[in-house]
C-alpha angles and dihedrals in degrees: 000000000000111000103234102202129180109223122186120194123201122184117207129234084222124057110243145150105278123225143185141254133168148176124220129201127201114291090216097056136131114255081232090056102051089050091054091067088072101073104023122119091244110051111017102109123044096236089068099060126109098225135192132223131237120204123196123252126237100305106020099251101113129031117220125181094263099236104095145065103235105128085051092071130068119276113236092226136339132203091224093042099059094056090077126080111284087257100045089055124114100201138101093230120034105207131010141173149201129240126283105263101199104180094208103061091154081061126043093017122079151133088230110073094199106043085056080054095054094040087055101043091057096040087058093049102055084039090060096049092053094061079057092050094043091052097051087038087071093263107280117228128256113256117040098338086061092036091058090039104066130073115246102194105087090026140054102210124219125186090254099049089053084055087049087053090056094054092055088235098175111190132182132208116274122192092213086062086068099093134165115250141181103235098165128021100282096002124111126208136194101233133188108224112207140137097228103038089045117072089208129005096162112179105349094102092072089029102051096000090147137030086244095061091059084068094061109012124072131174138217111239124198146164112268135241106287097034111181094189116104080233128067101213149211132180124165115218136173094211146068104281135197121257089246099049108144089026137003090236095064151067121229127219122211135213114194126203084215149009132215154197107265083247086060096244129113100049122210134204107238095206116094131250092234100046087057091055085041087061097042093053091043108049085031094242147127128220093033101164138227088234089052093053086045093054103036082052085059102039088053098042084062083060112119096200089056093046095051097036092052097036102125095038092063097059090062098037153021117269122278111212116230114208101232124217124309129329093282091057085053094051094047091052088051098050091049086045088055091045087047092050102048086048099050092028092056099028091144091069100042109119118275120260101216130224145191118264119218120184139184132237099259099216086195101319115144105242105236128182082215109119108189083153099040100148144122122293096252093217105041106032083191081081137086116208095205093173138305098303101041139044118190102228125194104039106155110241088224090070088066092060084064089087136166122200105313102349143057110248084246099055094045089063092053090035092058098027093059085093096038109124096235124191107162128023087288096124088054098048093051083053104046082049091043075053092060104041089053097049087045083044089057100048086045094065097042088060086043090050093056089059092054091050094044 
């Protein structure tokens, strides 16, 4: 959802310095109701509102509501910051990375491996023809020539494909490019992983470069500067993930355990030498690892006092990350962070959360697992439509407050697994688990919320 704002500009008679006040409604307020501050007594002149007052950061380049601590604590990763060498760095994380942004999700993303294989094969191929076609055709130039030139009907062209075209980049189709990937929350893809067929793939080849490296290695997603959802949020995975991963309106941050050679060898610890020392100094104690930074970062980015206190800083910036209490406190917060990240890592073998199954009277009907109208009951949000002939009864209404982005983890599942060619009671059995890590996950950040408190 756009942001609509009233701004009112006065310009002084006497040069000074300007500053900035504002007034904020609340965010989870009617239409109706926000209109209605225009005329009320109370508010409908400007001169009558109670403003606040911003004030800049170091540096002068953002403006935050003055009344928290944020720039005190240690930013998560900066741009400028991992420039440096890994042990000049004064950051938590070294490196980190968006999503892939593949521009032709219809095409290289899918539940069914082969038919991905079969999409991109032929993609390649008319690809490749095209390079031909463009040669003998005299060579068209980038920009419209080019643009007119190519055939849209097997390939949906980027800027960077066409570029591709003109340097004659031929490519073939390679089994180890078909990779698994989240692509949802709780929803796996095949996807094929490759540099030309990808708009954007950023820093997974040194953070998942091989199969293997998903067995070791997991990442911190998060939403991006600039998130549109009603929700910040932060899911762990051990796989490549979409750009869009918690909500299609928004871009996702990673924060890799480790980094690689593109070969997947020489493996490197992502956590920084001085945050280590930063810990250490902090807590006073020795041996503070890596793992342990990495989880207590997870477990505290589920906090929802963190989350609301530092709202509107986190739409400027990437987290900074407070050490909390004594050494006890930290321990704690990395032992919730590693609970958090089995449950959310190995979803598909959390216990089932069963529910009742009601089914029609079939009057003919051929019984099918296919789900095109998966949803939601709209009048008991306790229910599951699965599909005509059956309705999921018995869902507790607590596993909808687990949400990510714009959704409920629940929801994202039925939401994504509408199109998923079932054949067996797959699709139920993936929510009836989804209904169980959210529950667990609830009952994880509040944990993790009494230690913010405390």
């Amino acid at each position: 959802m756009v942001g609509v704002g009233i701004s009112l500009l006065i310009k002084r008679k006497v040069k000074q310095p300007g500053r900035i006040h504002y007034f904020k409604v609340d965010g989870s307020s009617s239409k109706e109701e926000r209109l209605s501050l225009l005329s009320h007594p109370e508010t409908d002149s400007y001169d009558k509102i109670e403003f606040n007052t911003l004030k800049p950061t170091q540096g002068g380049k953002e403006w935050f509501a003055p009344d928290t601590d944020f720039e005190d604590h240690s930013l998560i990763g900066d741009k400028k910051e991992k420039r440096k060498r890994l042990e000049e760095a004064e950051t938590v994380f070294y490196n980190y990375s968006p999503g892939v942004k593949t521009n032709r999700d219809a095409v290289v993303y899918g539940f069914d491996s082969w038919q991905v294989e079969q999409r991109v094969a032929a993609m390649i191929e008319a690809y490749n023809l095209e390079i031909d076609r463009w040669k003998r055709s005299g060579q068209p130039k980038f920009g419209p020539e080019l643009d007119a030139f190519v055939k849209k009907e097997d390939i949906n062209w980027s800027r960077d494909l066409k570029r591709d075209l003109t340097r004659e980049r031929y490519t073939e189709f390679t089994k180890d490019k078909v990779r698994h990937s989240l692509y949802r929350p709780f929803t796996k893809k095949t996807l094929y992983f490759c540099p030309i067929f990808n708009q954007d793939i950023h820093q997974f080849p040194r953070i998942f470069p091989t199969v293997a490296t998903e067995q070791e290695n997991r990442v911190i997603s998060m939403s991006d500067v600039g998130y549109r959802s009603p929700v910040w949020s932060v899911l762990m995975t051990n796989h490549i993930f979409d750009l869009h991963l918690n909500t299609t309106v928004d871009g996702h941050q990673c924060f890799p355990l480790y980094t690689y050679d593109e070969d997947g060898t020489n493996r490197r610890e992502n956590i920084t030498p001085w945050a280590l020392r930063l810990f250490e100094q902090h807590y006073a104690t020795d041996g503070i690892t890596p793992w342990q930074i990495f989880h207590y970062t997870y477990a505290l980015l589920h906090a929802s006092g963190y989350r609301a206190k530092y709202k509107d800083n986190l739409k400027k910036t990437l987290p900074r990350l407070p050490m909390l209490g004594d050494q006890a406190t930290f321990t704690r917060l990395v032992t919730l962070g590693e609970e958090l990240a089995e449950l959310h890592l190995h979803y598909e073998t959390a216990e089932r959360y069963k529910l009742e199954r009601i089914e029609k009277k079939r009057e003919g009907a051929d019984w099918s697992w296919l789900c095109p109208k998966l949803r939601l009951d709209n009048k008991e949000k306790t229910r599951i439509r699965y599909n005509d002939l059956l309705t999921l009864a018995g869902m507790p209404l607590e596993a909808l407050d687990y949400r990510l982005g714009n959704r409920s983890a629940v929801e994202w599942v039925l939401n994504q697994y509408k199109k998923y060619p079932a054949k067996d009671e797959f699709v139920i059995d993936l929510i009836e688990r989804v209904i169980t890590v959210s529950l667990k996950t609830n009952n994880l950040v509040s944990q993790v919320d009494d230690m913010w408190e405390g």
